[in-house]
N, C-alpha and C positions, 0 to 999 in steps of 0.2 A: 504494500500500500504506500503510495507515496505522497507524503508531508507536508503540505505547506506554509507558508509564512509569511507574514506582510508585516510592512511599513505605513504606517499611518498619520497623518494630519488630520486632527480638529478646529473645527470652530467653536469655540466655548460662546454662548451668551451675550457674552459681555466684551465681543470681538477679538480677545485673546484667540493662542493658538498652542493644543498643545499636541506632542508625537509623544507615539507609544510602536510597541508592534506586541504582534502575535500571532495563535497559529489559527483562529477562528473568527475569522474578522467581524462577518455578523453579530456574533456571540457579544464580542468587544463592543462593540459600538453602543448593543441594546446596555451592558451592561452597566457602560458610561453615564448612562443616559437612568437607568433604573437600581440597579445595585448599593445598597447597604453600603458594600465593600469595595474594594477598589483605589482606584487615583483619588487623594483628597478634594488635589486639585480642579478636577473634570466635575465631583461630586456638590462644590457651590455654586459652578458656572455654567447650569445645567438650561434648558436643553444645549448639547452636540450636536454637530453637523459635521458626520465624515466630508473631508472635501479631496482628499486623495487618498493614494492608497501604493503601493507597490508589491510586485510579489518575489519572495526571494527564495533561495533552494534552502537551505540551511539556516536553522534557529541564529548562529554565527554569525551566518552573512546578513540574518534582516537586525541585529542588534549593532552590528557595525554600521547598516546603511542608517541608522536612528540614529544613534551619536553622531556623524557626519550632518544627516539633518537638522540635530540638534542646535548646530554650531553656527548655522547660515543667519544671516539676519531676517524678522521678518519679512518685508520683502524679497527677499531670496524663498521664502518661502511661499509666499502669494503668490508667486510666478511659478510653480507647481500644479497649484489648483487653476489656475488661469487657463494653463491648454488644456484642461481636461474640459472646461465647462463652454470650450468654441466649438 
């Protein structure tokens, strides 16, 4: 069975923006959005709006591709979701 794993950008609420990844993207997003538990952060600036997403082979490579997202400014980031929503 093979694995997969994504990279993700939100939109919090309150126009913040925050990355996660994981291996059930749907799952994440509802859980963002409804869960107890979870990101604190996601949990006050609630509803989310997945705005991208990426998919990667390996738990490895989508934790590496998230800190590299981490690190961009937000506009480096806007411009991600931007060609997806053309």
């Amino acid at each position: 069975m093979e694995q997969s794993y994504f990279v993700y950008i939100l939109e919090c609420s309150d126009g913040s923006l925050y990355t996660g990844s994981t291996n059930n993207l749907e799952k994440r997003v509802k859980d963002h959005n409804t869960s107890k538990n979870g990101a604190h952060y996601t949990k006050i600036r609630r509803p989310v709006t997945l705005k991208y997403f990426e998919a990667c082979e390996t738990y490895a490579e989508s934790r590496k591709r998230e800190a590299e997202i981490k690190r961009l400014s937000r506009e480096e980031k806007m411009r991600y979701f931007k060609k997806t929503d053309s």
